[in-house]
N, C-alpha and C positions, 0 to 999 in steps of 0.2 A: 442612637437617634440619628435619623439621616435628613439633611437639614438640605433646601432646592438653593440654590445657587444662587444670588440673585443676576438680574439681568440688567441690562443698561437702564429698560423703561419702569426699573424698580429704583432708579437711582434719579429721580427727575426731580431739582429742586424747584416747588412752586414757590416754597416760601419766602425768598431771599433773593435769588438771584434770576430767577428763571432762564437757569442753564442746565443742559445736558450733562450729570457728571459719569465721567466713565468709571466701568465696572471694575476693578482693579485683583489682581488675586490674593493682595495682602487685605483687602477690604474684606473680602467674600472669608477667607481663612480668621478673621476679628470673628468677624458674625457667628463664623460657625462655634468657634470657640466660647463665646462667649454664650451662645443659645446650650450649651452641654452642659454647663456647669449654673447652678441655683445658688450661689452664696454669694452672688452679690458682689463680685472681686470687683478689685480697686484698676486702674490703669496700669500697674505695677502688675498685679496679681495674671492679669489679663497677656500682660505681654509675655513673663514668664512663662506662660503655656506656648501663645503663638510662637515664642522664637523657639521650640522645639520640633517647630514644624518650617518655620523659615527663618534659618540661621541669623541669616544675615540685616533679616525688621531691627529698625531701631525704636528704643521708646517714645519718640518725637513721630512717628510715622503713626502707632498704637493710639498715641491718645489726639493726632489729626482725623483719623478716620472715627475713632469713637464718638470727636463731636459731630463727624458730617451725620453718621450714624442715628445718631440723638435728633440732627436737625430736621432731618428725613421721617422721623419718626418709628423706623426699624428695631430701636434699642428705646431705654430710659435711663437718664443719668439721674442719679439722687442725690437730689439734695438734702442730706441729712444732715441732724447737728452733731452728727460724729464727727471725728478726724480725718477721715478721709473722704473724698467722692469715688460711689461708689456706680456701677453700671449695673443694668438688668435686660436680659434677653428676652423677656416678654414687655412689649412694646403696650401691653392692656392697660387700664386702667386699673390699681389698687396699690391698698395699702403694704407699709411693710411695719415689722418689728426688729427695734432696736435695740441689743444688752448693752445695756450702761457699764457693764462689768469687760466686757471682750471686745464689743463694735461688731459682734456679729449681727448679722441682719437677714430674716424670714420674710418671705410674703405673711401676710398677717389673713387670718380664713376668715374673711370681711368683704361683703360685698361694697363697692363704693358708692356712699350716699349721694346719689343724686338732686335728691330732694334738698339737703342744705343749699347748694347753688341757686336751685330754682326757689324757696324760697325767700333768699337774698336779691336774688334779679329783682325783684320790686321794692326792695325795702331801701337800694342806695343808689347814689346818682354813679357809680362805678359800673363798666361795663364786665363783668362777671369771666371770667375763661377759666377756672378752675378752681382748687385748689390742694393744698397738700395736707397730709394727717399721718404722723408719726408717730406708732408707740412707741415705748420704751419700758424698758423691765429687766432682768435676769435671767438667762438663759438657764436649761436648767444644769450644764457644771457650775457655771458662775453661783448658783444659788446654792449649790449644795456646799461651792468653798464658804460664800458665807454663812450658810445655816454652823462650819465646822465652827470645832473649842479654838477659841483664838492662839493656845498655843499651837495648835493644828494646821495655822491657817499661814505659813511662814511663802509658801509658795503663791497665795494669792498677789497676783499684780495688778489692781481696776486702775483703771481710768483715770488720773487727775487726783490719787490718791484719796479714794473717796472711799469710805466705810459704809456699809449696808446691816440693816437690823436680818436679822433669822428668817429664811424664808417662812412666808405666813404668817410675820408681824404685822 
């Protein structure tokens, strides 16, 4: 996948500052990086790739530009109720899926409801700007260590040490 570069006038904060920020090449090499890969990697995950391409990034530099990133609108940071925060290269709007068993996390094949917003826009004295919707389930190794014979299942590590009934219970 060959991802455009961005430019300085792709980096205009409206939001916040209404300052000019310049285009940087550790910025441009975040984006790219992070636009390649679909799981959803964490700041850690994220840097680990970039610093194979620029030795010298530190993790402090990784996860400054992933907020500017986020603030910009370029990227999504998720807020999930997993362990970690996670990033996503598509900056659209939707859902994702979360394994309770791994932390791994899918876009979820969901269009986003619109319509819950705008049915709320009249029903509260809050002014409406979104909202978030996060599955959650078993992926399917996760489901299949729990479907196994419990003596079976000696390699299983979930989450918070939390047991699961047999996939399809």
């Amino acid at each position: 996948m060959i991802i455009a570069p961005l430019d300085d006038t792709m980096l205009t904060d409206n939001n916040d500052t209404h300052k000019h920020l310049r285009n940087t090449r550790q910025r441009s090499v975040i984006l790219e990086e992070l636009k390649c890969c679909h799981n959803h990697p964490s700041a850690d995950e994220i840097y680990e790739r970039v610093k194979q391409r620029l030795p010298r990034i530190s993790l402090a530099t990784v996860y400054r530009n992933l907020e500017v990133l986020a603030r910009l609108g370029h990227i999504q940071k998720l807020t999930l109720s997993g362990a970690l925060k996670r990033y996503d290269g598509n900056p659209d709007k939707h859902y994702h899926i979360r394994c309770i068993g791994c932390d791994r996390v899918d876009d979820a094949p969901l269009a986003p409801l619109q319509r819950l917003e705008d049915e709320l826009y009249g029903a509260t004295v809050f002014e409406i700007i979104g909202h978030n919707l996060e599955f959650i389930g078993l992926c399917p190794e996760c489901s299949r260590k729990a479907a196994a014979p419990a003596g079976e299942r000696t390699d299983v590590a979930f989450h918070e040490n939390r047991s699961f009934p047999a996939a399809g219970k």
